[in-house]
N, C-alpha and C positions, 0 to 999 in steps of 0.2 A: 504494500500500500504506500502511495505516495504521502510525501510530508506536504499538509494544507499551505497553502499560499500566504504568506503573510502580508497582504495590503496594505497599501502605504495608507496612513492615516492622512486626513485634510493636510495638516501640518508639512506632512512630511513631501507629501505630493507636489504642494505648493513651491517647499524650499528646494526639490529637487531639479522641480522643470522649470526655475528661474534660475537654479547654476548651471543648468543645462541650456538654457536661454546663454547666460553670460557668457558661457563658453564658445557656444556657436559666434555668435553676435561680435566678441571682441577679436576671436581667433580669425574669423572673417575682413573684420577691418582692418586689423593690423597686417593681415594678407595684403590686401588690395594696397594698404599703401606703402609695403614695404617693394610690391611689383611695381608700382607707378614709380615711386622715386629712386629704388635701389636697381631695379631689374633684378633683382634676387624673388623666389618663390620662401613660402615658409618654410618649406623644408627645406631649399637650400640653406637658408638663415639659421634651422637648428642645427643643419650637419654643421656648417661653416665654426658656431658657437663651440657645442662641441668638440672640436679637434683644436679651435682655440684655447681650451679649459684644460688641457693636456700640454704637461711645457716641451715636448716634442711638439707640438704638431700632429699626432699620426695619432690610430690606431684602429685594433683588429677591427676587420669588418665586421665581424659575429659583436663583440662590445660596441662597435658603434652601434650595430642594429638593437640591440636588445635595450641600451642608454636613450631610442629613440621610439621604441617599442614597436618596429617596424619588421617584417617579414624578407625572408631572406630575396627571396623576387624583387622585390619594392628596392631593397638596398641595393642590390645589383646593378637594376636599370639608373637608379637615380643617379648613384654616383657615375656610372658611362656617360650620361648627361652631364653631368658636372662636368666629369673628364673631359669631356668634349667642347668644353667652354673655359677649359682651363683653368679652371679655382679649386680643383684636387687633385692628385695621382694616384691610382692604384702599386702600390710595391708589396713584391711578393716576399714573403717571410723566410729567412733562411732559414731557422731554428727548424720552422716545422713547412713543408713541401706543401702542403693541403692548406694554410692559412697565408692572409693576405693582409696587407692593411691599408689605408686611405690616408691620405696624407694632402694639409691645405698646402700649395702656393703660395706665392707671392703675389698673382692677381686673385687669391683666395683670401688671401689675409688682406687685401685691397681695399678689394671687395667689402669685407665686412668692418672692417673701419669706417669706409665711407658711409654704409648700413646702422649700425649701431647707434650713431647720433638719432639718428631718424628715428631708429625703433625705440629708443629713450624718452625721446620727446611724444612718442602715439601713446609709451603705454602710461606715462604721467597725464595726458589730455584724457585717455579714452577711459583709465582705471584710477589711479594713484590719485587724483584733484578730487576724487568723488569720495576718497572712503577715510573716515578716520585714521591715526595712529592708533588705535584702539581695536577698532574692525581689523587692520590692517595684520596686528598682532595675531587677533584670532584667527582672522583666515589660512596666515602663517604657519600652527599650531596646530589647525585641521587640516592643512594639506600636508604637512609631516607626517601625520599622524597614519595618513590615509595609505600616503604613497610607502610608510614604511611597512604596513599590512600588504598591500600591492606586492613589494618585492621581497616579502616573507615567504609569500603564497606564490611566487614564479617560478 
């Protein structure tokens, strides 16, 4: 027998489909204007991040995909695309034959220089002016909370 369904109460429903609102909503805008001004895609902009947060530069493709919680396909093509545009390199691993890693440029790292101002300033207009230090905290605190369950369970 199946375990009954546990429905979301008013409350919960409410809070749910407005962070699910916020998410689309902002994830969206900060898309469109991170293409209009930077010519960067968002997921260019997180790999690009990414590999800057790393002080080589590089790494495994399998750790980038799973840091962006992307599918091996998905990582593949995106980054040939990149490759193809010159803001990363594929280098194959010598330690292990089977692994590979990605690795930004110099018009990669350019790139998201020029980017980053931009995306600063969308996400204090679009998010940051509107919420308290307070809210700001908590939200902080729920999204640790969440994403360290997340990759408890992965």
């Amino acid at each position: 027998m199946e375990d009954p369904v546990n429905w979301l109460t008013a409350e919960e429903q409410h809070a749910w489909r407005n962070f699910v609102r916020l998410h689309e909503r902002l994830g969206g805008r900060l898309a469109r204007l991170l293409q209009t001004e930077s010519k960067l895609s968002a997921a260019d902009f997180a790999v690009l991040v990414n590999l800057t947060d790393v002080p080589e530069g590089r790494q495994r493709y399998q750790d980038l995909a799973r840091a962006l919680e992307w599918e091996k396909s998905r990582m593949s093509h995106h980054i040939a695309r990149m490759a193809g545009r010159g803001l990363v390199v594929r280098e194959e691993c010598l330690e292990d034959g089977r692994g590979a890693f990605v690795a930004i440029t110099e018009a990669g790292r350019a790139a998201i220089e020029a980017a980053a101002p931009l995306h600063v300033k969308a996400v204090r207009s679009l998010f940051l002016d509107h919420v308290t230090p307070a809210e700001l905290r908590t939200l902080a605190e729920v999204s640790e909370r969440v994403v360290e369950k997340l990759e408890e369970e992965a």
